[in-house]
C-alpha positions in Angstrom: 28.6 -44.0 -13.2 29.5 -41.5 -10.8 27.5 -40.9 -7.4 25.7 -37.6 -9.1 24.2 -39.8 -12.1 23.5 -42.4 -9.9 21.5 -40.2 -7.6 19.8 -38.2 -10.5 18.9 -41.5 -11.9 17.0 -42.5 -8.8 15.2 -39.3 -8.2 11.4 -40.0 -8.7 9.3 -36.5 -8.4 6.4 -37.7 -7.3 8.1 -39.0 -4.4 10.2 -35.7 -3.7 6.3 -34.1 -3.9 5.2 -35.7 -1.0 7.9 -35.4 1.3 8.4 -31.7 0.7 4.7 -31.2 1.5 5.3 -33.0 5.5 7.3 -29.9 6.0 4.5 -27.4 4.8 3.4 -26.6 8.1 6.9 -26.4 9.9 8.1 -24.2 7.0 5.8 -21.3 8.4 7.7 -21.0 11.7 11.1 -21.3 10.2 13.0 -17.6 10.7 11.9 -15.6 7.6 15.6 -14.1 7.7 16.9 -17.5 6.7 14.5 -18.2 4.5 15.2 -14.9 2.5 18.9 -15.8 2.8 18.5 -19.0 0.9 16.3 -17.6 -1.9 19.4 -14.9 -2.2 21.3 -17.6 -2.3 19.0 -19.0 -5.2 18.5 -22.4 -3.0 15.8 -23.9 -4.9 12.3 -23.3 -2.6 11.4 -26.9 -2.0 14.8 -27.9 -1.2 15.2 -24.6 0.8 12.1 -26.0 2.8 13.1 -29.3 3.5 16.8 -28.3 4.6 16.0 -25.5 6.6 13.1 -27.6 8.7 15.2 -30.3 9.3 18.8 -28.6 9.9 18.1 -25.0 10.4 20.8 -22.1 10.0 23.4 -25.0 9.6 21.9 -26.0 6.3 23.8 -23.2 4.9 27.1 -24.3 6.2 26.6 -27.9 5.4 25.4 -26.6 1.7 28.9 -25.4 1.3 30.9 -28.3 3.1 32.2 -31.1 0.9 29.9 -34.2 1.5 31.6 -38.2 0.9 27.9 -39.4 0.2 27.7 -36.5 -2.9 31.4 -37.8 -4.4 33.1 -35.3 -1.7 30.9 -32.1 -3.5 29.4 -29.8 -1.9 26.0 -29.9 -2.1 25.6 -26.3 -3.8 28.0 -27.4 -6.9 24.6 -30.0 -7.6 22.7 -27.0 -7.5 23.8 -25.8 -10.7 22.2 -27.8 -13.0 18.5 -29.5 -12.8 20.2 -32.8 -13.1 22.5 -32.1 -10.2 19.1 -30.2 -8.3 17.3 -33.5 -8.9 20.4 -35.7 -7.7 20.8 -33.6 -4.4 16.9 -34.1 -4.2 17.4 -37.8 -4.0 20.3 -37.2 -1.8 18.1 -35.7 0.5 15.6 -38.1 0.5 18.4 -41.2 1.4 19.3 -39.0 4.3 18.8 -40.5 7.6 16.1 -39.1 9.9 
């Protein structure tokens, strides 16, 4: 199984729900520049949300970097299928805070 399966496998929606919803209130003062950057960059919104509360402008540079916890991916190659959306999702949610 490799570590994208295993990821999307664990991914629970409900879940992902409620924690994108603890940053609905920090989302409104995040720089609208960015967040028109990422939805150019067709970062899904609620992932868009989460990364750019927690990490800011660097969320775009650590979308592109190649990550050992995703199988050394980057986490933008997930993004191109819903499986691989709902993998980085879980991802996301293992991350240390």
């Amino acid at each position: 199984m490799s570590v994208k399966e295993m990821y999307s496998s664990e991914f629970d929606s409900d879940h992902w729900v409620s924690f994108v919803q603890l940053f609905d209130d920090l989302y409104s003062e995040v720089d609208p520049a960015w967040k028109v950057r990422a939805e150019v960059q067709n970062i899904p919104p609620d992932v868009s949300q989460v990364l750019l509360c927690e990490m800011g402008e660097y969320a775009f540079k650590w979308l592109e970097k190649k990550i050992p916890a995703l199988g050394d991916q980057s986490p933008v190659s997930y993004l191109a299928t819903e499986e691989g959306t709902n993998a980085l999702r879980a991802a996301i949610l293992r991350m240390p805070r």
